[in-house]
N, C-alpha and C positions, 0 to 999 in steps of 0.2 A: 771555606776555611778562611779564618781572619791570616789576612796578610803577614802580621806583626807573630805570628805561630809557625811562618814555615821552618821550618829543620833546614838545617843546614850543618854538613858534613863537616870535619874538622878543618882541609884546604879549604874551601867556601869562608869561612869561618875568618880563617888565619886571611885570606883574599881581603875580606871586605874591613878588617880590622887595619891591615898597610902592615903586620907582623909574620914573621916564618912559621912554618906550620909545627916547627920543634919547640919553637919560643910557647906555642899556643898550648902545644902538650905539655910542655914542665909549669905552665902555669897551673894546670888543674894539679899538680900534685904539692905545687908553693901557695896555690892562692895570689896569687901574686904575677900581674902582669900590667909590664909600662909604671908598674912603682903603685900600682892600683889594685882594688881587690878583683879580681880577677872574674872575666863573668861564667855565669850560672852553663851549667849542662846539662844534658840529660842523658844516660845511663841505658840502651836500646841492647840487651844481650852484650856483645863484643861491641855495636856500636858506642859512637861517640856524636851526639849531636846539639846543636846547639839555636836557639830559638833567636830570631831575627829579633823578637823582643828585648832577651836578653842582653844580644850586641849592641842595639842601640841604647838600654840603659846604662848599659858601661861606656859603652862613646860619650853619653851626655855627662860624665865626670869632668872631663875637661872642656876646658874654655880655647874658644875658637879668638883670634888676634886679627886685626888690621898690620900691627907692625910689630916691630921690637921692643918697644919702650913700654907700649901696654905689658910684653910680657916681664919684663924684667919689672916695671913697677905693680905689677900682677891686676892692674886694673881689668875689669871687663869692659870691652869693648861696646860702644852703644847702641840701640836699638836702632834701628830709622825712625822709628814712630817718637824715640826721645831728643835724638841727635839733630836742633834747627836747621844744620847744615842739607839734612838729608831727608830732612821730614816730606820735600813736594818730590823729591826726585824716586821714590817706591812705589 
């Protein structure tokens, strides 16, 4: 089984996200989670499960920051491979 397919349970879920497991549940019925669209499920009888895939699509929504000012002037942060500073030190 591809890695990025395993199931993962709604706690699991809500665990790996850094969200409550209630936040995780009224998102599937808002769509709407962290102000984002909320990621995908899947529907197993009464289960509720949710594809490692899917979590990481929705994590890659947001942009990850060195500090505060990248966030506030909403820059992205830079590669090693672009940033001179950092280019020999990865």
């Amino acid at each position: 089984m591809d890695t990025d397919q395993y199931l993962l349970n709604s706690e699991q879920a809500s665990k790996y996200l850094g969200v409550q497991t209630n936040t995780l549940k009224q998102s599937r019925h808002t769509g709407i989670l962290l102000g984002e669209v909320a990621p995908r499920y899947l529907k197993m009888g009464r289960s509720t499960r949710y594809t490692l895939s899917s979590l990481l699509e929705f994590r890659s929504q947001f942009s990850e920051y060195t500090n505060t000012s990248q966030y506030k002037n909403k820059e992205k942060p830079p590669r090693p491979s672009e940033d001179p500073q950092l280019r020999g030190s990865v």
